[in-house]
N, C-alpha and C positions, 0 to 999 in steps of 0.2 A: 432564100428566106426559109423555104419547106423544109430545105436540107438542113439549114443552122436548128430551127425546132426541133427535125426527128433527133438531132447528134445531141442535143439539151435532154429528150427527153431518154434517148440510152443513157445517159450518164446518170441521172437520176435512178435510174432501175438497178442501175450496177451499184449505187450509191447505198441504194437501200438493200441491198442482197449480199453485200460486203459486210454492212453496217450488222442485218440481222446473225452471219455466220459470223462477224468475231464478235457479238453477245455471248451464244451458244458457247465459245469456247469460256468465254469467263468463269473464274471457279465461283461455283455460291457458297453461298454460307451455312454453315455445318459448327455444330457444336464442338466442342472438345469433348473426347471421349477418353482417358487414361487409361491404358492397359493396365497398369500396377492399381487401379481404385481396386478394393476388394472389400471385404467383410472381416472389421476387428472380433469377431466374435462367430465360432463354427459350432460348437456344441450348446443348445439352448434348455436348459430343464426348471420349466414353469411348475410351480405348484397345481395341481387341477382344482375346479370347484370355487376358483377364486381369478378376475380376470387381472392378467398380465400383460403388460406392453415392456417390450425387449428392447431398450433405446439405443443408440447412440454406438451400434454395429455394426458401420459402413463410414471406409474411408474414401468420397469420392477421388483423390489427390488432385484437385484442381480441376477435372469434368469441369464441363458445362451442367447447370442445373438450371430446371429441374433433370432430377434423373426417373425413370421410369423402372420400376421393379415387380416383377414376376413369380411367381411360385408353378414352374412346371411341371413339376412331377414329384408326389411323395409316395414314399414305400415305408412297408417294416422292415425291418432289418435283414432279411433273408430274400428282397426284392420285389414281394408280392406287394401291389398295389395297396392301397390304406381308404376304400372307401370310406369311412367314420371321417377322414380327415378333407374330402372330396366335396361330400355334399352338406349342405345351407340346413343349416337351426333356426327354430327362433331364439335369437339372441335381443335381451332389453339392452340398450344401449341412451346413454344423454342425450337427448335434444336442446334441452335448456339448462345452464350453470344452477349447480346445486351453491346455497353459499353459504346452512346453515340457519338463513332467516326463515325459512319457512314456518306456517303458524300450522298446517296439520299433515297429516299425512295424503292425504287428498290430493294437496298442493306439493308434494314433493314428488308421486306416482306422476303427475299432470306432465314433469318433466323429463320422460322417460318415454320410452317409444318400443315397441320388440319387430326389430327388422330379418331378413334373412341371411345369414351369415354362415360359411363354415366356422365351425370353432378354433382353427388355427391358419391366420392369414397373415399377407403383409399387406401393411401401407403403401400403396401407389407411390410414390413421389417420395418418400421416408426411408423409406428399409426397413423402419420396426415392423417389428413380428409381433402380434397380436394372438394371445390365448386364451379364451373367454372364459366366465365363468360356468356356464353350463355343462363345458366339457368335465367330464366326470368320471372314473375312472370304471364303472362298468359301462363305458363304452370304446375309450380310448386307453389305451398300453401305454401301462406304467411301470416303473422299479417295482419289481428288481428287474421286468422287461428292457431289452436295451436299444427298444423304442422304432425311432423312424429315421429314416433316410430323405431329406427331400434335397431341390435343386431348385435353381434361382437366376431368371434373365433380370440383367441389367442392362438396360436402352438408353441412348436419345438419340437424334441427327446423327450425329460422329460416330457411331459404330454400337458393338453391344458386344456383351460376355455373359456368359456362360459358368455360373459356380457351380459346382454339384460335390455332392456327398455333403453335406448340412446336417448335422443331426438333431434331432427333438426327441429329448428324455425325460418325460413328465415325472414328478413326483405325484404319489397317490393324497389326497385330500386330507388338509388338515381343518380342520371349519372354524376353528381360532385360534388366537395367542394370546397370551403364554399358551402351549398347550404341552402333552405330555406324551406324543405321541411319537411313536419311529419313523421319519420321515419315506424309509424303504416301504416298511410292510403297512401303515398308516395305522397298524394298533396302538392300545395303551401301553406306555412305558411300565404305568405305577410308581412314577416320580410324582413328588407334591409339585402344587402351583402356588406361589406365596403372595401375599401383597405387594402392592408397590412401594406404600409407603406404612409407614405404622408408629404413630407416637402417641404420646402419654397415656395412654392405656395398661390400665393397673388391674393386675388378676383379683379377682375375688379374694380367691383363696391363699394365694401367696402373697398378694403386695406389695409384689414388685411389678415392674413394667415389663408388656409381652413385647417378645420382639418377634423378626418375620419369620421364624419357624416354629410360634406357637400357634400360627391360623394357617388354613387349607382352603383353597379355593378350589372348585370345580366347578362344569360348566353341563349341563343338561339340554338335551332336546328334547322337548315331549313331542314333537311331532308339528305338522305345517300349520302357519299361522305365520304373526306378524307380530309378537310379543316379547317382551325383555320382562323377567319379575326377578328382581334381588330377594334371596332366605338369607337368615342368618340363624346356626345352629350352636345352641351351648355345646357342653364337653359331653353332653348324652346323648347330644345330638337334638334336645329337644329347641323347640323352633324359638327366637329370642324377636320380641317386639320391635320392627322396628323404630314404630316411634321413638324409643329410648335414646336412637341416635337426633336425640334434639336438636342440634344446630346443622342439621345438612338440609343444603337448599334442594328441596326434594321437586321442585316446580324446573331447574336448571339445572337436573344431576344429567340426565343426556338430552340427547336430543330426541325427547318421545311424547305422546299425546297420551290423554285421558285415564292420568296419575291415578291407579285407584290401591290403596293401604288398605291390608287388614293385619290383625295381630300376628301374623305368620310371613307376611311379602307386603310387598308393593312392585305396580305392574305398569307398565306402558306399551303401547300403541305406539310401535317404531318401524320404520323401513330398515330394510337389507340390502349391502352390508353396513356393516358398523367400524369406523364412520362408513358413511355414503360413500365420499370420496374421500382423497387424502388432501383434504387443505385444511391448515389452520382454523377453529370456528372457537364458540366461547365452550364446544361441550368438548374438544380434542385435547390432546398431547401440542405440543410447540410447535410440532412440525406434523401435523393434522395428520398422523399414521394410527393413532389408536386413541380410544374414546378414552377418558378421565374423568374417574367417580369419586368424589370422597365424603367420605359418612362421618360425621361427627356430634359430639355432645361436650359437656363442659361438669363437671362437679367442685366441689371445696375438696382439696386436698388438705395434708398437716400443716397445721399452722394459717389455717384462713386462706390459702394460695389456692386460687382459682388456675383450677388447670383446663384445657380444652382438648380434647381427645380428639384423634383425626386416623380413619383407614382409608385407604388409600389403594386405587387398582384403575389399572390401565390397559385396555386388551380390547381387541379387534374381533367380530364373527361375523365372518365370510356367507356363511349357508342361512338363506332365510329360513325359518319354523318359527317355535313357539319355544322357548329358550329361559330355564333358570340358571342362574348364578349364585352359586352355592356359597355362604363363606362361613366356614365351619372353625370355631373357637376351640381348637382339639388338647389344647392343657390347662387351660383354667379359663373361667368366663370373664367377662368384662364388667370390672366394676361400676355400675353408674350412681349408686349414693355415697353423699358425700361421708368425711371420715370426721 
């Protein structure tokens, strides 16, 4: 009986020592890792001064996801490391969806956060490459420089690779559009800016209808702040009321606070940039990329016909300050009494 017990309990021992070594040999589970996954997109040249997300750059070919993505190494173009590109800013970044409804500007700051960030990274899990808007070009190498060199692990379970030579070619800072500026050297062209849109608006002096190359837009920074103020200039440049644009809804022309008109401007109290973000709201373009202002008034034209005049402009600033918008009537003024 002692003998039939010890032979039960060797076989058990063997049972389990058999059992745990062909465990061990079973394969585990591992992702799919594709050699051929790569990056649709090797040369990257963000605007500076304006934050950029570089989407839709990585073909994983079937990988397992998530994937895991790395920035090891950036240089300038002659191999020498890129601290400027290495170490953490404060960068303001979203906390909370911007959506448009906000009632001050208070409430729009509330939802913004400044964390620490290099100014050119990638997304964990994504591949996009992130540009911030702080990076600015008296810090970071721009055109006509021919920039940086960096490289790129891409992980998960299943294996990992290795991209290198990457390049990032910043353009130098445009801080809005329209703008008129050379994208290489980020000076003035001394090309005009025209309106977006421009109807029934009758010169003065000729009485016919101006069209977009008899108005000049330009764009001013007097310095930091948090300000938008609209001028408008006759042909001598001297400063034209705006109240005379009667019918613009001056309470919904953007999105800005604590409206104040005098016989030369009207100014608001707005955050930067403009828009905020890019979605659809009631002060943007259709596809929420650039704000939408229009000014208008209405007089009797010939023959008792009520006409309603409308200008019309569309355009984005990147760089927060304290900012006029010029719009200069440069061959004949607008007429607002009626005929």
């Amino acid at each position: 009986m002692l003998k039939n017990k010890t032979n039960a309990l060797l076989i058990l021992i063997l049972a389990t020592l058999l059992f745990g070594a062909c465990k061990k040999l079973l394969p585990t589970d591992k992702d799919a890792f594709n050699a051929d996954a790569g990056f649709t997109q090797t040369i990257y040249q963000p605007v500076l001064g304006r934050t950029t997300v570089m989407s839709n750059n990585f073909n994983s070919q079937g990988s397992s996801l998530p994937l895991t993505f790395k920035i090891v190494g950036i240089r300038n173009s002659d191999g020498i490391s890129a601290p400027e590109l290495l170490k953490s800013f404060p960068i303001s970044v979203w906390k909370k969806a911007y959506d448009g409804s906000e009632k001050t500007l208070a409430e729009i700051e509330a939802k913004r956060v400044v964390e620490e960030h290099p100014f050119f990274e990638i997304r964990q899990h994504s591949g996009e490459l992130i540009m911030w808007s702080e990076a600015t070009s008296n810090i970071v190498k721009s055109f006509p420089d021919s920039g940086y060199v960096f490289d790129v692990e891409v992980s998960n379970s299943g294996g990992r690779k290795y991209y290198n030579g990457l390049k990032l070619q910043p353009y130098k800072e445009r801080a809005y559009e329209p703008n008129n500026i050379n994208p290489l050297t980020g000076t003035s062209t001394g090309g005009n800016i025209f309106p977006t849109r421009i109807d029934n608006i009758v010169g003065e002096a000729s009485s016919s209808f101006l069209n977009f190359g008899d108005v000049n837009i330009s764009f001013h920074r007097k310095g930091d702040g948090n300000s938008l103020s609209f001028k408008f200039l006759d042909t001598l440049s001297n400063p034209i009321d705006p109240a005379k644009f009667k019918l613009t809804n001056w309470a919904k022309l953007i999105h800005g606070f604590n409206m104040k008109m005098t016989t030369t401007e009207v100014t608001y109290d707005v955050a930067y940039p403009i828009p905020c973000v890019f979605i659809p709201t009631p002060y943007t373009t259709a596809d929420g990329r650039r704000a939408s202002v229009n000014f208008l008034y209405d007089r009797m034209g010939f023959g008792g016909v009520r006409q309603v005049a409308r200008l019309g402009f569309d355009f984005t600033i990147f760089q927060k300050g304290s900012w006029d918008i010029i719009i200069w009537f440069k061959t004949d003024n607008p007429k607002f009494t009626d005929d």
